[in-house]
C-alpha positions as a printed Julia matrix, in Angstrom:
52×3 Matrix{Float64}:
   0.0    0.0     0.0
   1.11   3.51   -1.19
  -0.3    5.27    1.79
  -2.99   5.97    4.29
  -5.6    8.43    3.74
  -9.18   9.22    4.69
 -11.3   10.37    1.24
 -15.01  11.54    2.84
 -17.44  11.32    0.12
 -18.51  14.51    1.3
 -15.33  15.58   -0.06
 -16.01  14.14   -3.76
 -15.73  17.3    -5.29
 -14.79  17.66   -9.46
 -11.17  16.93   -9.38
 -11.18  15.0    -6.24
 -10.99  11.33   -8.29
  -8.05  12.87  -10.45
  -6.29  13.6    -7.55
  -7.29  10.59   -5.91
  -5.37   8.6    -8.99
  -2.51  10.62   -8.97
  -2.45  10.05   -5.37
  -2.48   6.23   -5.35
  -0.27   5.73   -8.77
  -3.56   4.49  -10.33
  -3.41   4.3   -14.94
  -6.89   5.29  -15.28
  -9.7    6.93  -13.8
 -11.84   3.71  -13.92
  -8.69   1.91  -11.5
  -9.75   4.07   -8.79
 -13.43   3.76   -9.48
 -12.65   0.01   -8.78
 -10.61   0.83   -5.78
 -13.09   2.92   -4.22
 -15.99   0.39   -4.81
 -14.22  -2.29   -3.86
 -13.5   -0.53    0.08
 -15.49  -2.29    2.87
 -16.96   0.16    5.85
 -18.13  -1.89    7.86
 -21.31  -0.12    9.87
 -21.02   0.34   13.52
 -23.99  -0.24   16.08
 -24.75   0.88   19.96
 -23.14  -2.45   21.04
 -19.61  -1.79   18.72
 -18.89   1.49   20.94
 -16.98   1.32   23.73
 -18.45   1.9    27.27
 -17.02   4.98   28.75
């Protein structure tokens, strides 16, 4: 892995996914499509978070 970053989709703006490949050393647009849909987030519930 190139690096560690965090990408909120909130953050999708035009230009975003360009820098996003540059980023990552990706050939083509449609690489880091694939990268992105292939990500996992798992969703949290109540019982995942911690008790404080």
């Amino acid at each position: 892995m190139r690096g560690f970053f965090v990408l909120k989709v909130s953050d999708l703006k035009t230009g975003s996914l360009t820098k996003l490949q540059q980023v990552m050393g990706h050939s083509s647009l449609q690489v880091s499509l694939t990268y992105l849909r292939g990500l996992e987030v798992k969703q949290l519930d109540a019982e995942d978070m911690p008790v404080l």
